[in-house]
C-alpha positions, 0 to 999 in steps of 0.5 A, a space after each residue: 291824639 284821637 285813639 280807640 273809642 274816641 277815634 271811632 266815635 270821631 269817624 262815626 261822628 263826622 261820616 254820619 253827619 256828611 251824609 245826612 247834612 253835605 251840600 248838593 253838588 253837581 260832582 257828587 253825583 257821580 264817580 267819573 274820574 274825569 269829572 270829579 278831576 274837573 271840579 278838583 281843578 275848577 275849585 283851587 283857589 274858587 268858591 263853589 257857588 263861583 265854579 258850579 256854572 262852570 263847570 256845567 258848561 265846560 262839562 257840556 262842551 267836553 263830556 270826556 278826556 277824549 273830546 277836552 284833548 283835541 279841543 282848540 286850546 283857544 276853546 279850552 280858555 274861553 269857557 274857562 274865561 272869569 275862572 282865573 288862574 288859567 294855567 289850570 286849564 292849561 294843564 287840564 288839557 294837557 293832562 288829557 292829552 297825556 291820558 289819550 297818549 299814555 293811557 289810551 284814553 282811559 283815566 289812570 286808577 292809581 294815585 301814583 299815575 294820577 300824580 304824573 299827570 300835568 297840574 296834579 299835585 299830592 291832594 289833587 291825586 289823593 281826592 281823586 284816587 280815593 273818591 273815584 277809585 275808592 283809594 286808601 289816601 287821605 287828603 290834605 288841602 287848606 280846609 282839613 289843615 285848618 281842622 286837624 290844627 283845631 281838633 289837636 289844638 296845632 300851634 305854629 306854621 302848619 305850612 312847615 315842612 316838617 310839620 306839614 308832614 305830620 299833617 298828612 301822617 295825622 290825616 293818614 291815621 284818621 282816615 276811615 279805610 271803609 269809607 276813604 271817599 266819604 272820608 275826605 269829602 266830609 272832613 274837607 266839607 266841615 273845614 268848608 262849612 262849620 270849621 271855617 277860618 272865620 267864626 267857625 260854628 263850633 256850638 253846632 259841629 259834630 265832633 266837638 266834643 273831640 276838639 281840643 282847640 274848643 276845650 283849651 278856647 283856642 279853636 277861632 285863633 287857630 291856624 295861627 296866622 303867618 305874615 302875608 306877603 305886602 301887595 304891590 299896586 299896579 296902575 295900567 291904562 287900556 285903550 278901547 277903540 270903537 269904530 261906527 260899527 261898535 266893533 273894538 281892536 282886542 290884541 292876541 295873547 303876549 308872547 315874546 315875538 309879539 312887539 306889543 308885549 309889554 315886559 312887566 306885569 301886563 303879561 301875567 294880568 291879561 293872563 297870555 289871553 286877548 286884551 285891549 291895548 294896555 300900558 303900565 304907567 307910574 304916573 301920568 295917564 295921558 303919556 301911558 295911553 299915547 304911549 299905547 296908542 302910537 304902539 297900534 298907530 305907527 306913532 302918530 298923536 293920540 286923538 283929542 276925542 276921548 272918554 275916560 271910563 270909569 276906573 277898575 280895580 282887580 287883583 290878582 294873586 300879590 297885586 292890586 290893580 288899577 285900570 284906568 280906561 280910555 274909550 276913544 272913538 274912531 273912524 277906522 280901527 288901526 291894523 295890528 299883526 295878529 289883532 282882531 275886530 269884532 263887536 264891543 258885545 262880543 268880546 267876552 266870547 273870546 278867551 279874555 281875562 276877568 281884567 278884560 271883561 270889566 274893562 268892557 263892561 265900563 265901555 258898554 256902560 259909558 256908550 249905553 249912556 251917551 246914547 240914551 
């Protein structure tokens, strides 16, 4: 436990390389709440080099809480498209409605009240608290667990709830009070950077001589590794259809009035956002696809003319995914209540999942090929 001289020379330490060494991100260049909230969102989960273009577009679309709140959440999700996990965007705009209604529009200065916002947890709260508003409250995400555990040499599962408390307490001493923003930027940017889980750069880290993970030589198998949850395989057949136009049948978000919903996986992995025609299938792929087929046909039989496009592979959270697609040619696209027709190109313009873009990508490719 860093105290006295150690622990000034550990905060003057890290401050003063944060600000000479911090990468140059968009987020960083401003204290509005409703930006720094943004990036906070986007980055759960995503890489920063994933998030930037994102997050510039989104920003540009809805440049405050007021203008993200009366946006048609079919809007919202289709910038938001390829970012995955769309319950944060979700959440964001509801977040924002909450804030025009609650609090007139105005972002809420304290962590308590940013806390009762919609998708806003402990850290989420804490970082923007204290980059926006200058808060006294120190954060706690996968990157600053990871170099507290190295920095007092932390055995054990840091996801623990009694000893993920005294992470917090921990971090909560560390803080610089004078500098509660620059603080948590920089510890969270040395787990990002130099602290990382694999192959951390301790030779060239500026609090080395204060980690007693590096002293005992036992910083790279820190945080000890707990047993991941077994993936489960999901195998799925989609079906594009393409008339002479090049136009495609993407299907609305699956609800539970929808008849086309499939109750298994398929509602999670499109991610409740237009998709193709998609089936689960556990062994042959030819039922699946006439299986999907009569569901938009009135049953009738499954074309004889067809591609088999080239297989996606995809995961999401435990699952690893399958896709194997069929682009069938056909005269007329068949009419589905809620459905709609528009141009194979065109598909990711509308709010469909990284899962629906790849399919699409296939399709664009075989068509490409088979007329050169």
């Amino acid at each position: 436990m860093l105290t006295g001289r150690a622990l000034a020379s550990f905060r003057k330490s890290l401050l003063a390389w944060f600000r000479q060494f911090q990468r140059d991100l968009p987020w960083r260049k401003t204290k509005d709440p409703y930006r720094i909230w943004l990036s906070e969102i986007m980055l759960q989960q995503t890489r920063v080099a994933a998030v930037i273009p994102y997050y510039e577009r989104f920003f540009e679309r809805f440049p405050d809480v007021q203008t993200l709140a009366n946006a048609p959440e079919e809007e919202v999700l289709r910038l938001w498209s390829g970012l995955g996990y769309y319950s944060r965007a979700r959440n964001l705009q509801k977040a924002a409605r909450q804030i025009v209604s609650e609090f007139d529009g105005v972002f809420p200065k304290k962590r308590e009240k940013i806390l009762s916002l919609s998708g806003i947890g402990d850290y989420t709260a804490s970082a923007i608290a204290s980059i926006a508003f200058g808060e006294k409250c120190a954060v706690l995400d996968g990157n600053v667990t990871r170099v507290l555990s190295r920095l007092g040499a932390i055995r054990g599962d840091l996801r623990e709830a009694k000893r993920w408390r005294a992470l917090q307490e921990e971090a909560d001493r560390l803080l610089d009070r004078n500098s509660p923003s620059d603080w948590n930027q920089a510890i969270m940017e040395l787990g990002a950077t130099l602290c990382t889980p694999r192959a951390p750069q301790c030779l060239i880290c500026p609090v080395e001589q204060h980690c007693e993970g590096r002293r005992q030589g036992i910083a790279e198998s820190l945080p000890e590794t707990q047993k991941k949850q077994g993936f489960v395989d999901v195998k799925l057949v989609a079906l594009v259809l393409v008339n002479p136009k090049g136009e495609t049948l993407l299907l609305p978000p699956p609800s539970i009035k929808n008849p086309l919903s499939i109750p298994d996986h398929i509602p999670t992995l499109v991610a409740n956002l237009w998709h193709f025609p998609t089936a689960s299938t556990n062994g042959n792929l030819m039922d699946a696809a006439s299986e999907s087929w009569k569901k938009i046909n009135r049953g009738k039989k499954f074309p004889k003319t067809f591609a088999r496009l080239q297989k996606v592979r995809h995961a999401v959270t435990f699952r690893k995914v399958t896709v194997h697609g069929f682009l069938v040619p056909v005269n007329r696209l068949p009419r589905v209540r809620g459905a709609e027709n528009l141009d194979l190109r065109q598909v990711t313009h509308r709010a469909v999942s990284n899962l629906t873009r790849k399919i699409a990508d296939r399709a664009l490719g075989a068509l490409n090929a088979k007329q050169q």
